[in-house]
C-alpha positions, -999 to 999 in steps of 0.1 A, spaced: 799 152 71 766 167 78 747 184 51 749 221 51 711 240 59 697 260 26 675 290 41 656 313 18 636 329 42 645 350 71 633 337 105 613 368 108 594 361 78 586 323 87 574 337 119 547 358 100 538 332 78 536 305 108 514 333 131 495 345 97 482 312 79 484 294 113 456 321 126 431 317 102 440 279 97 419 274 129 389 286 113 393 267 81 372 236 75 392 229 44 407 197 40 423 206 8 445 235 21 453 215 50 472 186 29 484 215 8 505 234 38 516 198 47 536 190 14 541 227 4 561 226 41 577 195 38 592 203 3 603 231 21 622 212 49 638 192 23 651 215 2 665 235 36 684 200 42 671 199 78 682 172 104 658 139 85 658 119 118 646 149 135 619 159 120 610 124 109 609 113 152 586 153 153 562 134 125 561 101 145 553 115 176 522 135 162 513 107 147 488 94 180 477 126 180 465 133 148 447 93 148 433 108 183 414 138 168 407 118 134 391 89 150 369 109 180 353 128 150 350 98 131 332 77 158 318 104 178 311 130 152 278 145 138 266 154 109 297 150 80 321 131 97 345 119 74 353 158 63 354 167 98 376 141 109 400 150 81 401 187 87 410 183 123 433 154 119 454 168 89 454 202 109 474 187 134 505 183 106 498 209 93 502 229 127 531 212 131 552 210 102 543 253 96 561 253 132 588 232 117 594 254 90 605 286 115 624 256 145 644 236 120 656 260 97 671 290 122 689 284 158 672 302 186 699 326 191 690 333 151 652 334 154 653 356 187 682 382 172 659 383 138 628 390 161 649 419 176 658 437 143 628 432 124 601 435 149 616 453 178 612 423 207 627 440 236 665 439 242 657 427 279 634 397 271 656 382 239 686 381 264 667 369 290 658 340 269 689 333 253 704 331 292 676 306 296 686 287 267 723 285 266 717 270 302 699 243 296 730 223 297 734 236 335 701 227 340 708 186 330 737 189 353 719 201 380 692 173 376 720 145 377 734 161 414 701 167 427 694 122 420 731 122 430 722 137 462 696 120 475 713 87 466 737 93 494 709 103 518 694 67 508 662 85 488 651 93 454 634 117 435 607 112 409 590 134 386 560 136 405 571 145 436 569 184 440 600 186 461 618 174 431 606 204 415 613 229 447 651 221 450 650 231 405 626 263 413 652 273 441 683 264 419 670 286 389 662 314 413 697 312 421 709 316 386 690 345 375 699 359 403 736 356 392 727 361 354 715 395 365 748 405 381 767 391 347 746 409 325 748 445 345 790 439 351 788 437 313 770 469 309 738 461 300 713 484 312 672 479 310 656 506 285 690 515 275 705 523 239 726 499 227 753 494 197 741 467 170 767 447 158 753 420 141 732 430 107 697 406 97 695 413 60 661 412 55 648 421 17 616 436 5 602 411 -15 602 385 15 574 410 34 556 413 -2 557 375 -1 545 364 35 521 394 27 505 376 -6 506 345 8 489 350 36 466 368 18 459 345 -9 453 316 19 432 335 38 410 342 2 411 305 -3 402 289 31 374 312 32 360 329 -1 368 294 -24 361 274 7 376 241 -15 367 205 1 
């Protein structure tokens, strides 16, 4: 049985702490800070019991290019290289696993409806993209008739051929399209008022927190300025 997912934060607040430390983080030269968002994060993940394969494969795959951005500021660098190279290669992780903190913890359907209540993302463009994601399954169907398809006309299609990509752009055309007509037949209407049944708790202190925290990093990385 899978392990349940512990969330103290709302998605909305791990969105502002992503967009707020990540910011700044591109300015930082601090090595320090960088290794600090990295376990701070992944002590994070593991207490929210996320998916350990997932976001172990997530690592593994950033590994090549973290070693990328290390090494060509090791070997290639000026002046202080081994700081550089360290900065930029742990910044990488740490990029990644503050993303990791807002992806693995909260659905999109959870993220999107939080962005909604909490920082008024337009009715129009959250389900637009929660269209776009629920048919993603459509979309891997669609792929395995369009190869079915040319099989029986004795051809193939590849990933680099743009006619590939023609018959998906024509395809998703279609669908939205459709998706339009479901949406209005359902009553919703662009600009429109609409009745909000589900309720985001969202408490005070998480803003004070995100708020202090953001703060206090942005103090660190660039009044203490730590190695």
């Amino acid at each position: 049985m899978p392990k349940s997912k512990h969330r103290i934060f709302n998605p909305t607040i791990l969105f502002i702490i992503m967009l707020g430390i990540g910011l700044p983080l591109s300015f930082s030269h601090s090595v320090l800070l960088n290794v600090v968002i990295i376990i701070v994060t992944a002590l994070y993940l593991c207490w929210a019991r996320v998916n350990a394969r997932t976001a172990l494969l997530a690592l593994l795959i950033a590994l090549p290019l973290a070693f990328g951005s290390w090494a060509s500021f090791m070997f290639f660098g000026v002046g202080d290289r081994m700081h550089t190279a360290w900065i930029y290669g742990s910044r990488v992780y740490a990029y990644l696993l503050l993303a990791m903190i807002l992806t693995m913890t909260s659905s999109v359907q959870e993220i999107l409806l939080s962005l909604h209540h909490h920082l008024h993302l337009s009715n129009t463009f959250v389900y637009g993209l929660l269209a776009s994601f629920n048919m993603m399954k459509n979309l891997k169907d669609q792929y395995r008739k369009i190869k079915y398809s040319a099989m029986l006309r004795d051809s193939a299609y590849h990933f680099w051929q743009p006619h590939f990509y023609l018959r998906l752009i024509i395809t998703a055309l279609n669908w939205s399209n459709d998706l339009a007509i479901a949406m209005t037949s359902q009553g919703f209407t662009e600009g429109a008022d609409r009745t909000e049944l589900a309720r985001d708790p969202l408490p005070a202190w998480q803003w004070i927190f995100a708020i202090i925290l953001i703060i206090a990093y942005c103090v660190a990385a660039f009044a203490w300025q730590p190695w």
